[in-house]
mmCIF file of the N, C-alpha and C atoms, coordinates in Angstrom:
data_MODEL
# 
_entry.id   MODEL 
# 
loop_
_atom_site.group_PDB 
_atom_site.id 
_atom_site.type_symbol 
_atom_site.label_atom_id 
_atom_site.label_alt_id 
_atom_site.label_comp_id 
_atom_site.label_asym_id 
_atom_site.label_entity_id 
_atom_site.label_seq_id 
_atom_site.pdbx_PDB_ins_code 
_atom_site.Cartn_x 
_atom_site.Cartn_y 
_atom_site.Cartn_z 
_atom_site.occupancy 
_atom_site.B_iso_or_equiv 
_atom_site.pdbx_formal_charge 
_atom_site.auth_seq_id 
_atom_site.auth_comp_id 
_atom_site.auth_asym_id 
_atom_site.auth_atom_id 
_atom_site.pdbx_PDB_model_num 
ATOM 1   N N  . UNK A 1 1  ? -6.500  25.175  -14.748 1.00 0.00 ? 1  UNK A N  1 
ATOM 2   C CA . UNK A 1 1  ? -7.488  24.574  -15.609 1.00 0.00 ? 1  UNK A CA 1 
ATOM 3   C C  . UNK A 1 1  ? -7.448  23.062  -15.431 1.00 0.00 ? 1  UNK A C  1 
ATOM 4   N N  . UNK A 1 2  ? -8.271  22.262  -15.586 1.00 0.00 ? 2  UNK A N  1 
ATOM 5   C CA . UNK A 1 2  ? -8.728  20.900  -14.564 1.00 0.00 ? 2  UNK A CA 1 
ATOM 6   C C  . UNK A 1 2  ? -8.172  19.885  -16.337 1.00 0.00 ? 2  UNK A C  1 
ATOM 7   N N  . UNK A 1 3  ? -7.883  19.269  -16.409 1.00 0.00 ? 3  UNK A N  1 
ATOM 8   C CA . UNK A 1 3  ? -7.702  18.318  -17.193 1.00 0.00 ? 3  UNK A CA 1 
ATOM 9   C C  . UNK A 1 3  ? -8.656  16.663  -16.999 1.00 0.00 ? 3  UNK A C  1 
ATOM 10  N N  . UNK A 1 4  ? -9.597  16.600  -18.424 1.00 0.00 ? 4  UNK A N  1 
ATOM 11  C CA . UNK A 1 4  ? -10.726 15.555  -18.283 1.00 0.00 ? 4  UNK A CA 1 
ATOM 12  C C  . UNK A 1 4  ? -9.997  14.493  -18.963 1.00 0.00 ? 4  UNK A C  1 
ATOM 13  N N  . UNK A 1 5  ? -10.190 12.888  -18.365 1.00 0.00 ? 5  UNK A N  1 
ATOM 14  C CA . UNK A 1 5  ? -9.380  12.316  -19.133 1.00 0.00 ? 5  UNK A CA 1 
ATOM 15  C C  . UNK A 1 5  ? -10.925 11.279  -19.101 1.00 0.00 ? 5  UNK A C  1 
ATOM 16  N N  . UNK A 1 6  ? -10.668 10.122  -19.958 1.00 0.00 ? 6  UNK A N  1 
ATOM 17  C CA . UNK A 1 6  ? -11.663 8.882   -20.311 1.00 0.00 ? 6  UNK A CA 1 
ATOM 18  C C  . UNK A 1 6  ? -10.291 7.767   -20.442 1.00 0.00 ? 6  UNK A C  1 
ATOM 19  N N  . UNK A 1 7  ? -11.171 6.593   -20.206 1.00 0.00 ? 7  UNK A N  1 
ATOM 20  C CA . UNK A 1 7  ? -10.475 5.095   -19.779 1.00 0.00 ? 7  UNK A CA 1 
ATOM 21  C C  . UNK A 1 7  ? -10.928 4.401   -21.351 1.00 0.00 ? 7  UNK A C  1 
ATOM 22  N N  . UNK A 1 8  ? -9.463  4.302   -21.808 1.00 0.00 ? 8  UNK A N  1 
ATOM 23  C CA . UNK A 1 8  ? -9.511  3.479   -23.408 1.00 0.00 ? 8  UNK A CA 1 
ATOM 24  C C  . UNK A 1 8  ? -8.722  2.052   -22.735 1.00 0.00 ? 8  UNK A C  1 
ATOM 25  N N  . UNK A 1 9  ? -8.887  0.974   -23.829 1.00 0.00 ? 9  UNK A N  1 
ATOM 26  C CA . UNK A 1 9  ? -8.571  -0.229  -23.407 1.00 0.00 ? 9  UNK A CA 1 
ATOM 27  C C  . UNK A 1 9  ? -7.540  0.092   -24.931 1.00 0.00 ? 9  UNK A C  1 
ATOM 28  N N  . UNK A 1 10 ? -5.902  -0.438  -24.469 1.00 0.00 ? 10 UNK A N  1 
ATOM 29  C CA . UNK A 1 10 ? -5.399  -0.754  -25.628 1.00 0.00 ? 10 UNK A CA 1 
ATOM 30  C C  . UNK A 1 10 ? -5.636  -1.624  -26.525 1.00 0.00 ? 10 UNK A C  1 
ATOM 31  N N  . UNK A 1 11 ? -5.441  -1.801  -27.521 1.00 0.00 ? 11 UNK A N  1 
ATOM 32  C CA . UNK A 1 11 ? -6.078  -2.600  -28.397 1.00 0.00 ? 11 UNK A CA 1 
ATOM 33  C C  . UNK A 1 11 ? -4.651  -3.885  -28.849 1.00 0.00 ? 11 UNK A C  1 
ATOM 34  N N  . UNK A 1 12 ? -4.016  -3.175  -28.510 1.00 0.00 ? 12 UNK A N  1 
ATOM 35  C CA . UNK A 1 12 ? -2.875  -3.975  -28.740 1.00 0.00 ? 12 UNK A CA 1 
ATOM 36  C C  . UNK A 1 12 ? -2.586  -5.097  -26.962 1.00 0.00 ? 12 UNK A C  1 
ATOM 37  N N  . UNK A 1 13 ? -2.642  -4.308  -25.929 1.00 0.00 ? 13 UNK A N  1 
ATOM 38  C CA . UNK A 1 13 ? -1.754  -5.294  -25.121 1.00 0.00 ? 13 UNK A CA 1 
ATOM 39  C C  . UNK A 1 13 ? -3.375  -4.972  -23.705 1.00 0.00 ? 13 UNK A C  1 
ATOM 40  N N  . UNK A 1 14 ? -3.995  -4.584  -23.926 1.00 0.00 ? 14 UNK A N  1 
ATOM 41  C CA . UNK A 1 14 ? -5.319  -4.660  -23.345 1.00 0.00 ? 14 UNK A CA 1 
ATOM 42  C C  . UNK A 1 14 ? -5.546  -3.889  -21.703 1.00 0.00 ? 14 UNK A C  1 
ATOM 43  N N  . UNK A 1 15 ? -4.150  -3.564  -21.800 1.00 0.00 ? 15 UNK A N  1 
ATOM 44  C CA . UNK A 1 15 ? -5.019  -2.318  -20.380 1.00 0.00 ? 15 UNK A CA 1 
ATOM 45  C C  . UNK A 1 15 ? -5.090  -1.404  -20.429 1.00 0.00 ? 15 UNK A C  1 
ATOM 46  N N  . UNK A 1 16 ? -6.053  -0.711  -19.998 1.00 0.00 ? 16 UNK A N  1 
ATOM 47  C CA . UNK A 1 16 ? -6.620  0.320   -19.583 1.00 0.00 ? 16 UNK A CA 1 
ATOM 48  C C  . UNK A 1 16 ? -5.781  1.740   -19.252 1.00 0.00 ? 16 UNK A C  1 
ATOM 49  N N  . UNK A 1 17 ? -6.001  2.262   -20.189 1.00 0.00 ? 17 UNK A N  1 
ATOM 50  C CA . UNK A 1 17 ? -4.921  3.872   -20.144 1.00 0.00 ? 17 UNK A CA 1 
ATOM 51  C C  . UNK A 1 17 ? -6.375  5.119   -19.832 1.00 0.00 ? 17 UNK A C  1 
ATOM 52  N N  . UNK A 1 18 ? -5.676  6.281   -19.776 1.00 0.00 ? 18 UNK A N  1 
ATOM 53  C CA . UNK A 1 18 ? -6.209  7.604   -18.816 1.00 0.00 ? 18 UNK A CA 1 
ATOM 54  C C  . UNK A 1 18 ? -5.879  7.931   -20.216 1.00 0.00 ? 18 UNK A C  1 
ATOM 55  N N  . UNK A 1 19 ? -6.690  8.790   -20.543 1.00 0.00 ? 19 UNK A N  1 
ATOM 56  C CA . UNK A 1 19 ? -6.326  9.273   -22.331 1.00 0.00 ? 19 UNK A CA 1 
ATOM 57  C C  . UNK A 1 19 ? -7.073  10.660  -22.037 1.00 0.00 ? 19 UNK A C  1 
ATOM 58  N N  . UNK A 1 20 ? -6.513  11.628  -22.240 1.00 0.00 ? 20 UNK A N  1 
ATOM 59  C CA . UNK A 1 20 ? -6.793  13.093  -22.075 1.00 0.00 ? 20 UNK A CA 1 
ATOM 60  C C  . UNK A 1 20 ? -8.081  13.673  -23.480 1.00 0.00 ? 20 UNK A C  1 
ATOM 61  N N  . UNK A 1 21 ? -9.559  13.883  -22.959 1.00 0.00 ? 21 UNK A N  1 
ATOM 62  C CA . UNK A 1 21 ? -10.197 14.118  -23.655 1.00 0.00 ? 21 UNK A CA 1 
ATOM 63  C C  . UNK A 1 21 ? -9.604  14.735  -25.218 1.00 0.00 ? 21 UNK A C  1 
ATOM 64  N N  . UNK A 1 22 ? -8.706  15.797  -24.995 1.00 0.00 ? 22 UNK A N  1 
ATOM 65  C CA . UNK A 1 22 ? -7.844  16.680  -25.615 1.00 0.00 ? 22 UNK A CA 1 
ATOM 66  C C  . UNK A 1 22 ? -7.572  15.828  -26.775 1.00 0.00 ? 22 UNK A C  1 
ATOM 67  N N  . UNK A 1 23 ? -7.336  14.579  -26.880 1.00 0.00 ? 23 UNK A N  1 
ATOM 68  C CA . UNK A 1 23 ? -6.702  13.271  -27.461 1.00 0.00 ? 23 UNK A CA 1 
ATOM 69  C C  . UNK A 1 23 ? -7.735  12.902  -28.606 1.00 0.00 ? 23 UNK A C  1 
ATOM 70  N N  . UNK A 1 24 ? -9.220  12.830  -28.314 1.00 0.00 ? 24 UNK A N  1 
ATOM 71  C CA . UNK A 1 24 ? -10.000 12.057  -29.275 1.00 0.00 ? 24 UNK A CA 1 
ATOM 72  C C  . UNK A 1 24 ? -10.053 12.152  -30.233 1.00 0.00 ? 24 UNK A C  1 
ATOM 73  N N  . UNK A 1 25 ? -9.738  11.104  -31.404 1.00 0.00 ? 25 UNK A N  1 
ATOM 74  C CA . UNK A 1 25 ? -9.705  11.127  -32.577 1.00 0.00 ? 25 UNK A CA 1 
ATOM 75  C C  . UNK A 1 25 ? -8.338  10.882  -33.259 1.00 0.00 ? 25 UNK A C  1 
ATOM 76  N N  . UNK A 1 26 ? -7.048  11.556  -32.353 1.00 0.00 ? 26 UNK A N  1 
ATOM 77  C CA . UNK A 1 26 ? -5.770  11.582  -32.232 1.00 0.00 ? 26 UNK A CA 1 
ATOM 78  C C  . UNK A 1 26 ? -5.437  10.079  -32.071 1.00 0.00 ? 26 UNK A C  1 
ATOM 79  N N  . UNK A 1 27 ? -4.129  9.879   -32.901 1.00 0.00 ? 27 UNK A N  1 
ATOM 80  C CA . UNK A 1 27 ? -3.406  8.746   -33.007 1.00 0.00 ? 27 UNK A CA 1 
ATOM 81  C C  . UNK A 1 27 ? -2.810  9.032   -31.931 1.00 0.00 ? 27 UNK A C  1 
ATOM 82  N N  . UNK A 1 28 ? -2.585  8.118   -30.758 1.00 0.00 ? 28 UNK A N  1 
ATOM 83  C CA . UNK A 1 28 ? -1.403  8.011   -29.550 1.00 0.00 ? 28 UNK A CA 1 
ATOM 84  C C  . UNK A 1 28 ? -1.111  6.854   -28.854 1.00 0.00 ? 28 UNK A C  1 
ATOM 85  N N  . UNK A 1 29 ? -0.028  7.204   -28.003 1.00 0.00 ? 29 UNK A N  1 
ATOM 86  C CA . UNK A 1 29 ? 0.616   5.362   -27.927 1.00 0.00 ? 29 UNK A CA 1 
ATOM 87  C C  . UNK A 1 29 ? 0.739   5.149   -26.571 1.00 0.00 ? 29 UNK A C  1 
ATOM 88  N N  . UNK A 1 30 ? 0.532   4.128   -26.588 1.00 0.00 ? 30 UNK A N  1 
ATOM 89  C CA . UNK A 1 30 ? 0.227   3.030   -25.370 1.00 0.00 ? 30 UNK A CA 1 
ATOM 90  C C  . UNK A 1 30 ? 1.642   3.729   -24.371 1.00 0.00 ? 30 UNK A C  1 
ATOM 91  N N  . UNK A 1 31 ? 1.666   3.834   -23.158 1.00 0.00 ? 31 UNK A N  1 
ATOM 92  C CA . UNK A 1 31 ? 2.824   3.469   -22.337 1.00 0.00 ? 31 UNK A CA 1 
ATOM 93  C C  . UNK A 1 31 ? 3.597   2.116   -21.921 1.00 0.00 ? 31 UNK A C  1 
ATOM 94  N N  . UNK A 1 32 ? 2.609   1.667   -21.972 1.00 0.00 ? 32 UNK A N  1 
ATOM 95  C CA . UNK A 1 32 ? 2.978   0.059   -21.635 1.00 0.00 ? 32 UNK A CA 1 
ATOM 96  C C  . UNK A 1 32 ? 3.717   -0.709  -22.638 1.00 0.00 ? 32 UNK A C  1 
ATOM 97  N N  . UNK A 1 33 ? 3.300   -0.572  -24.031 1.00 0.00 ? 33 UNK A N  1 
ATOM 98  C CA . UNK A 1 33 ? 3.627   -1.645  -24.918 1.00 0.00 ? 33 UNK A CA 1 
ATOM 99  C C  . UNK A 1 33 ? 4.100   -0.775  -25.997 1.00 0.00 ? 33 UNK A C  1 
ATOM 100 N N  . UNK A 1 34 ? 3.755   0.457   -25.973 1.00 0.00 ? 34 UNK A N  1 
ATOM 101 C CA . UNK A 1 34 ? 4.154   1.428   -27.302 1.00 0.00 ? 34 UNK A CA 1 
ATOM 102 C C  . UNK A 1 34 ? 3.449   1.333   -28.370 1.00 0.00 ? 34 UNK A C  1 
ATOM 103 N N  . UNK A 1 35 ? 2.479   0.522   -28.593 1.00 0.00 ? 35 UNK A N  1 
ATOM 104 C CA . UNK A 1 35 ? 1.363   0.687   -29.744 1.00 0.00 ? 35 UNK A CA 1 
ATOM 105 C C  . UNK A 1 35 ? 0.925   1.585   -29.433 1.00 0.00 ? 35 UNK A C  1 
ATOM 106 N N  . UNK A 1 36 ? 0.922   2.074   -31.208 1.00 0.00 ? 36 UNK A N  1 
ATOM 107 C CA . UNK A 1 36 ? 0.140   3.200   -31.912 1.00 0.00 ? 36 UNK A CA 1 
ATOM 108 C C  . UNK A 1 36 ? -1.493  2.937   -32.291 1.00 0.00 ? 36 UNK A C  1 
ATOM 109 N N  . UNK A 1 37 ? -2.113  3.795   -31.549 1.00 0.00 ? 37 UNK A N  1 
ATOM 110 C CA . UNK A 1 37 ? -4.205  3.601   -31.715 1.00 0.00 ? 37 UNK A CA 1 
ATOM 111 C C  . UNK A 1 37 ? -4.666  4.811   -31.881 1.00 0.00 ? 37 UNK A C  1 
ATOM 112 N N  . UNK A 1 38 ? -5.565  5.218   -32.532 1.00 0.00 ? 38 UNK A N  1 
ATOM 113 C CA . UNK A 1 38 ? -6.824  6.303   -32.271 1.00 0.00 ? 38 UNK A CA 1 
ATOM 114 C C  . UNK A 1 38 ? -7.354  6.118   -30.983 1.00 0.00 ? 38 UNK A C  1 
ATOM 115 N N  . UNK A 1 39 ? -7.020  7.383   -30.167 1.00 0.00 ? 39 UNK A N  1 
ATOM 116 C CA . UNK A 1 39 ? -8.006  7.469   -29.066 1.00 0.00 ? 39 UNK A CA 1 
ATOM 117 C C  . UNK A 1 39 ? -9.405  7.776   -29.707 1.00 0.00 ? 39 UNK A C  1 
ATOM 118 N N  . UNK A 1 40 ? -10.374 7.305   -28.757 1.00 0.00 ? 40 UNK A N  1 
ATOM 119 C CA . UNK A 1 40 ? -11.959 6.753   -29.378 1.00 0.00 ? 40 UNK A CA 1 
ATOM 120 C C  . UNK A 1 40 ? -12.417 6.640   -28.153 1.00 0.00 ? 40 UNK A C  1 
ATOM 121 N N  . UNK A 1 41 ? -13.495 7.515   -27.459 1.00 0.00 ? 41 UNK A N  1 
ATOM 122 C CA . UNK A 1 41 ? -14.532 7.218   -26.281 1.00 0.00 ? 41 UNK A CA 1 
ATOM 123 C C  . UNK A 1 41 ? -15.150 5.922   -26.876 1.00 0.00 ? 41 UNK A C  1 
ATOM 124 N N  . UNK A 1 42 ? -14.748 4.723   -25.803 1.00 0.00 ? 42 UNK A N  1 
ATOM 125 C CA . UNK A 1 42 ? -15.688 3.809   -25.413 1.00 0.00 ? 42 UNK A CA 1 
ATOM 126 C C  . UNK A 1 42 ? -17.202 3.604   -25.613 1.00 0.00 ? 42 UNK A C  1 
ATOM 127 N N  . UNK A 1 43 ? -17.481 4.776   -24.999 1.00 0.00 ? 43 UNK A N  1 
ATOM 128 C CA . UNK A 1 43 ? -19.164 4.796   -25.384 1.00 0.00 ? 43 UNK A CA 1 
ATOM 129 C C  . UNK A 1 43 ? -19.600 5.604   -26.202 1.00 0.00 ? 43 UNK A C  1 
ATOM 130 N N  . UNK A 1 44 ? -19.165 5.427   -27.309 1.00 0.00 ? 44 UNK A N  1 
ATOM 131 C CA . UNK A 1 44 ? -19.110 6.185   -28.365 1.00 0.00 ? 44 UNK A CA 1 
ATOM 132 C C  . UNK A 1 44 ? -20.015 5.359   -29.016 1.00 0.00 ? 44 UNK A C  1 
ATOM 133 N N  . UNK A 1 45 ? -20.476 5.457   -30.174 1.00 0.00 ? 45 UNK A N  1 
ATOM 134 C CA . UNK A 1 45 ? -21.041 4.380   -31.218 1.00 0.00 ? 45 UNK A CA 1 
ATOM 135 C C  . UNK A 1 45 ? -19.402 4.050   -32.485 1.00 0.00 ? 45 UNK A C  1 
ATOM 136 N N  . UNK A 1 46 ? -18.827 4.940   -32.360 1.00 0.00 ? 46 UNK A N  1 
ATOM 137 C CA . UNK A 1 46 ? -17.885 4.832   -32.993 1.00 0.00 ? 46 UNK A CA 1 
ATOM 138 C C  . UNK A 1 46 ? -16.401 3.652   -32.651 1.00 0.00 ? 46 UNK A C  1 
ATOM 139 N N  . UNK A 1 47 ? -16.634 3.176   -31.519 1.00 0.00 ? 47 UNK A N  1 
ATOM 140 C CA . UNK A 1 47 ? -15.723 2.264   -30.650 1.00 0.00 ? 47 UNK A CA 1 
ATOM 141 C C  . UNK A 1 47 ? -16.334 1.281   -31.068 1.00 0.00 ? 47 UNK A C  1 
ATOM 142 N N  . UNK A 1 48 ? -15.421 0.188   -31.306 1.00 0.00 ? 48 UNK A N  1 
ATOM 143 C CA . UNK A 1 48 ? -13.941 0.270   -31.461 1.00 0.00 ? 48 UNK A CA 1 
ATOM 144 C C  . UNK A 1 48 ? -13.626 0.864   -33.063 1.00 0.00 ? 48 UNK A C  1 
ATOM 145 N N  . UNK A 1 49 ? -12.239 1.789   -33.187 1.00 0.00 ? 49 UNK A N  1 
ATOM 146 C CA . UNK A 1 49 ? -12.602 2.100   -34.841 1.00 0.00 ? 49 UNK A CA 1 
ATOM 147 C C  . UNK A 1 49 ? -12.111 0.484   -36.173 1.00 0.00 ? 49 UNK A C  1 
ATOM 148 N N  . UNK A 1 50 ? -12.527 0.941   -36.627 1.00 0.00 ? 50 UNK A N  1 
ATOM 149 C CA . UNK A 1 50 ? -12.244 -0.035  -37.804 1.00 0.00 ? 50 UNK A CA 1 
ATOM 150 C C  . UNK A 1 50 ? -11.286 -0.385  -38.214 1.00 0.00 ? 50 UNK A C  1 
ATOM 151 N N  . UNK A 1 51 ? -10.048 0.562   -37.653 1.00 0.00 ? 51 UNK A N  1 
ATOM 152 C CA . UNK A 1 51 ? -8.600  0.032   -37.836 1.00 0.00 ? 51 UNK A CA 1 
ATOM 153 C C  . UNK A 1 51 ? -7.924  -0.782  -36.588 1.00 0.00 ? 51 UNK A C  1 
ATOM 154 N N  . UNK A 1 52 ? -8.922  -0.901  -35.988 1.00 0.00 ? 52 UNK A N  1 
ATOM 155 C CA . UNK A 1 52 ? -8.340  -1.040  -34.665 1.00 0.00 ? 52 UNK A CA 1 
ATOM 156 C C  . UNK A 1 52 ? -8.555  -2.609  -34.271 1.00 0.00 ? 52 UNK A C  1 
ATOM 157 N N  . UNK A 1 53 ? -7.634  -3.422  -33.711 1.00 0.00 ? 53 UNK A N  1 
ATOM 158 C CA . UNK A 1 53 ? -7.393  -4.847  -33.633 1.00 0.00 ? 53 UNK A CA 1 
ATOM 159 C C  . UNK A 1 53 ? -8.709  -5.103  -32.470 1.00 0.00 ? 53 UNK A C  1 
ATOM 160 N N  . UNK A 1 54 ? -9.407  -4.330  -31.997 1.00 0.00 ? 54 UNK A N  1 
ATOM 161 C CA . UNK A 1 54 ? -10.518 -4.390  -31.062 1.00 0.00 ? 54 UNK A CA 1 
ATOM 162 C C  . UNK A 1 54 ? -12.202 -5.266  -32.170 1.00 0.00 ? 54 UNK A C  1 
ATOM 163 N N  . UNK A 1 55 ? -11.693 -4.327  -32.774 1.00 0.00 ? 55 UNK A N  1 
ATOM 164 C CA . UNK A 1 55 ? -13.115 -4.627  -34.102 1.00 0.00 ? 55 UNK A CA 1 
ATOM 165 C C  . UNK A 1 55 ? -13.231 -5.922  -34.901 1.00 0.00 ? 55 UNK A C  1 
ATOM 166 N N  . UNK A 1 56 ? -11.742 -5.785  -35.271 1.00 0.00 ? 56 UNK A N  1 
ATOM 167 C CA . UNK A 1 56 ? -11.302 -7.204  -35.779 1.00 0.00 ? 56 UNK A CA 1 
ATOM 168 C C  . UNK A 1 56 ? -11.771 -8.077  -34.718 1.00 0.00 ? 56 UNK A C  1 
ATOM 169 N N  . UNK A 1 57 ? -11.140 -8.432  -33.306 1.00 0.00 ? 57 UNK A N  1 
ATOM 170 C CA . UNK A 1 57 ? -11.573 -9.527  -32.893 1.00 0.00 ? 57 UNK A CA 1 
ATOM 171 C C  . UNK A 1 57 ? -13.385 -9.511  -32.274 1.00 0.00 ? 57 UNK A C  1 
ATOM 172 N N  . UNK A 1 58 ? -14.145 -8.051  -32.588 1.00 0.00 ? 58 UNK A N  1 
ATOM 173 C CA . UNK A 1 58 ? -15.709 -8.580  -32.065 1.00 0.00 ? 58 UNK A CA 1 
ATOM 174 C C  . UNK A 1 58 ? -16.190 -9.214  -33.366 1.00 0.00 ? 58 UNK A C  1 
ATOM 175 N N  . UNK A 1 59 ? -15.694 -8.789  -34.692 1.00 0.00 ? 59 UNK A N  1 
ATOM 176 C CA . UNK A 1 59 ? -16.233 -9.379  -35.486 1.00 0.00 ? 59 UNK A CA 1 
ATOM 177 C C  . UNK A 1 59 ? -15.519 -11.041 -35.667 1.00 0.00 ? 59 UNK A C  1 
ATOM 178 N N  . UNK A 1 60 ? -14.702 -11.444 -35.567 1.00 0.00 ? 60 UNK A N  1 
ATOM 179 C CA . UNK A 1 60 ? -14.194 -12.966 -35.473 1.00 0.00 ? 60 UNK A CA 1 
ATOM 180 C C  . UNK A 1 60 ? -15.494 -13.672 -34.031 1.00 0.00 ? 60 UNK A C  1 
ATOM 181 N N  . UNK A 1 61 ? -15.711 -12.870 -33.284 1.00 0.00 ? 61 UNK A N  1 
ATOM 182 C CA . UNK A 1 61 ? -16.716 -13.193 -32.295 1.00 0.00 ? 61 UNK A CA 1 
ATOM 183 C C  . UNK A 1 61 ? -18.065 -13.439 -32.716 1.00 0.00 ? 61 UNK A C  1 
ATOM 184 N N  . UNK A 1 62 ? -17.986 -12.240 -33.901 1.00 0.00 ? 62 UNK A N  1 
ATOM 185 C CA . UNK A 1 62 ? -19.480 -12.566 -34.166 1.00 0.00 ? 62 UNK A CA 1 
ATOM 186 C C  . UNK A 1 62 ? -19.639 -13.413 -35.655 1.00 0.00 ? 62 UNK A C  1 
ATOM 187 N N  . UNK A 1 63 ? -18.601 -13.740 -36.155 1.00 0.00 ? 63 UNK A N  1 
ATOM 188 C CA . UNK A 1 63 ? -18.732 -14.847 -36.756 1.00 0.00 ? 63 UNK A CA 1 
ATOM 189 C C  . UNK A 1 63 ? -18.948 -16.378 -36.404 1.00 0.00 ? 63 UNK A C  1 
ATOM 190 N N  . UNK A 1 64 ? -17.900 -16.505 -34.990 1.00 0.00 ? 64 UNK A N  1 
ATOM 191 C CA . UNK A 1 64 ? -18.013 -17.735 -34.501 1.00 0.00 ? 64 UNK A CA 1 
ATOM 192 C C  . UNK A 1 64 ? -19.459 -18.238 -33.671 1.00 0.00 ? 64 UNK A C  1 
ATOM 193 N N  . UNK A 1 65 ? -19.919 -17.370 -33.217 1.00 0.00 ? 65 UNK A N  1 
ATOM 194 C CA . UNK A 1 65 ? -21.449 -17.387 -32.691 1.00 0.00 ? 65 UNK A CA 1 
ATOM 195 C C  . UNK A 1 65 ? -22.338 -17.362 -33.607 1.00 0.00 ? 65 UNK A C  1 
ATOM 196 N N  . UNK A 1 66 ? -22.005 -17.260 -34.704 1.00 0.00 ? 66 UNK A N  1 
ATOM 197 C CA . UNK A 1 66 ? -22.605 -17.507 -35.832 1.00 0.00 ? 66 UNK A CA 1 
ATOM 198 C C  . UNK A 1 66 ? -22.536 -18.928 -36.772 1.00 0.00 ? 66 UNK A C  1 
ATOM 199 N N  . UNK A 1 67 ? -21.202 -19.212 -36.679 1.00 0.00 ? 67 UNK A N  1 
ATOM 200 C CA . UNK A 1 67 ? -21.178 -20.701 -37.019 1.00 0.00 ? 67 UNK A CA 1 
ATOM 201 C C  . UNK A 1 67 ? -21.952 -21.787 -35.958 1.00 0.00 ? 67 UNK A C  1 
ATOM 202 N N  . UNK A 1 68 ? -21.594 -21.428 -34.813 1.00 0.00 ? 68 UNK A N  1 
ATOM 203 C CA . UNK A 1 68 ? -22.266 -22.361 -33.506 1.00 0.00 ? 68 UNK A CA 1 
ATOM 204 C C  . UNK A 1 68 ? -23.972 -21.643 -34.043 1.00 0.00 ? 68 UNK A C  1 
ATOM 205 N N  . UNK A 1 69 ? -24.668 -21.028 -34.012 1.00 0.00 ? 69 UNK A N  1 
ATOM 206 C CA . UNK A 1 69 ? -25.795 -21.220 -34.000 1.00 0.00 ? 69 UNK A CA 1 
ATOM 207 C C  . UNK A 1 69 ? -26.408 -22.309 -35.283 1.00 0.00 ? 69 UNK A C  1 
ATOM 208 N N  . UNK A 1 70 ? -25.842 -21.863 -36.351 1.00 0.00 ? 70 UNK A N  1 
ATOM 209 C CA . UNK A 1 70 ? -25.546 -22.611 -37.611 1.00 0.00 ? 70 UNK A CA 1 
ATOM 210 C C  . UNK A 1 70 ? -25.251 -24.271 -37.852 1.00 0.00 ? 70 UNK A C  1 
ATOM 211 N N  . UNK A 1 71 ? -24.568 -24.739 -36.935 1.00 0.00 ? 71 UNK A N  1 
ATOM 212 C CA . UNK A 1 71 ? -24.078 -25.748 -36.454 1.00 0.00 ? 71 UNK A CA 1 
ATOM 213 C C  . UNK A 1 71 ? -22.859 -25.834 -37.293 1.00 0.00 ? 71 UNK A C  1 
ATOM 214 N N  . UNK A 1 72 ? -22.317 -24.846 -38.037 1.00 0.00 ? 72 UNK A N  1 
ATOM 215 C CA . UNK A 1 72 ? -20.953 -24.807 -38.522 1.00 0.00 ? 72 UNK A CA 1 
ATOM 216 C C  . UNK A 1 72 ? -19.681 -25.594 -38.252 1.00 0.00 ? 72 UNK A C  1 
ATOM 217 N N  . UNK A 1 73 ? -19.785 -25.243 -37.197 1.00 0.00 ? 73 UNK A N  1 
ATOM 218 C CA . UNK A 1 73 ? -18.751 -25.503 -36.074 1.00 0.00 ? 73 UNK A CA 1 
ATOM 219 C C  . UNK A 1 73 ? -18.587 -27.332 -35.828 1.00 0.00 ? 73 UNK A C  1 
ATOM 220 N N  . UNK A 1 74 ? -19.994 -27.688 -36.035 1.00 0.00 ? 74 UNK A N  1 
ATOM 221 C CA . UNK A 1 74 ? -19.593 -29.384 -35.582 1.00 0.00 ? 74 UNK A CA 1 
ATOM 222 C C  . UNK A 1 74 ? -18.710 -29.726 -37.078 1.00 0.00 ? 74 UNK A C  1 
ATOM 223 N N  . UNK A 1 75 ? -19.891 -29.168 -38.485 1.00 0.00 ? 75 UNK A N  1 
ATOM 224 C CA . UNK A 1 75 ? -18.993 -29.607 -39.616 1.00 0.00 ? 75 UNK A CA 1 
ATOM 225 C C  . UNK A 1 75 ? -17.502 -29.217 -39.297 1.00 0.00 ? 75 UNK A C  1 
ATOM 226 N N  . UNK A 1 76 ? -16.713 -27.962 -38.966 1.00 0.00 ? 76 UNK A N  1 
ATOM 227 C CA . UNK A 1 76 ? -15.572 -27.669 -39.082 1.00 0.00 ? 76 UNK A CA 1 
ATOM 228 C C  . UNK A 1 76 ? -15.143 -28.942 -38.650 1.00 0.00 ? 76 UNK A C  1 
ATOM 229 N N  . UNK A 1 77 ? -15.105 -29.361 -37.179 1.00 0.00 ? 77 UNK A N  1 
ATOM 230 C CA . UNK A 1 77 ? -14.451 -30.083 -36.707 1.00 0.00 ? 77 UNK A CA 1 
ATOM 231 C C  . UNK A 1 77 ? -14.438 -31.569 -36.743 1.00 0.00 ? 77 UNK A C  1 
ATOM 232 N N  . UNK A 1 78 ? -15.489 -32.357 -37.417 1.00 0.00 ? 78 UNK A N  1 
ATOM 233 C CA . UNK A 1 78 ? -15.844 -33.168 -37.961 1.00 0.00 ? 78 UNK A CA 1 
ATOM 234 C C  . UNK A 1 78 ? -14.776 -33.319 -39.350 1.00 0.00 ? 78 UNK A C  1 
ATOM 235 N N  . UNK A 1 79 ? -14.812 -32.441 -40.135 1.00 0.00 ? 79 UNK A N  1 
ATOM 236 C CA . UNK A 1 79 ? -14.134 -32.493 -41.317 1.00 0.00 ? 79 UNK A CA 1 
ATOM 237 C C  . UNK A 1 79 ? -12.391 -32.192 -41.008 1.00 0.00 ? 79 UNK A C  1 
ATOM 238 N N  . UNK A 1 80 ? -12.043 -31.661 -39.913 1.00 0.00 ? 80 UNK A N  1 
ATOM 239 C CA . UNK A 1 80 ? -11.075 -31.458 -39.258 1.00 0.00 ? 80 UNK A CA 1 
ATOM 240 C C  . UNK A 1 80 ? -9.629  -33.040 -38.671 1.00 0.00 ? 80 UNK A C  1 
# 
């Protein structure tokens, strides 16, 4: 019987693991670094999950592109 795997990015130390379909949804841990994540297909709508240090930093992303459109960003550093 053929074993399907999908390419997750750790969320903790950022490379790329072989994660056995079998896995999704399942808490499992990195080889590399030993962090503990929810495996989660990528092209999921559900990626990255909400506990996951992935989400945290798109949303710090999409705050800061948000201050720069804003011009936030000059006050920060101005007042800085």
């Amino acid at each position: 019987m053929a074993v399907t795997y999908f390419v997750q990015e750790c969320p903790t130390c950022g490379r790329n693991l072989q994660v056995r379909v079998d896995y999704l949804g399942k808490r499992v841990v990195c080889q590399h670094c030993k962090a503990k994540f929810v495996a989660c297909d990528p092209s999921s709508a559900a990626y990255p999950p909400m506990d996951s240090s992935l989400s945290v930093l798109a949303r710090a992303d999409q705050l800061i592109e948000s201050a720069n459109r804003t011009g936030l960003s000059t006050i920060a550093r101005t007042a800085g």
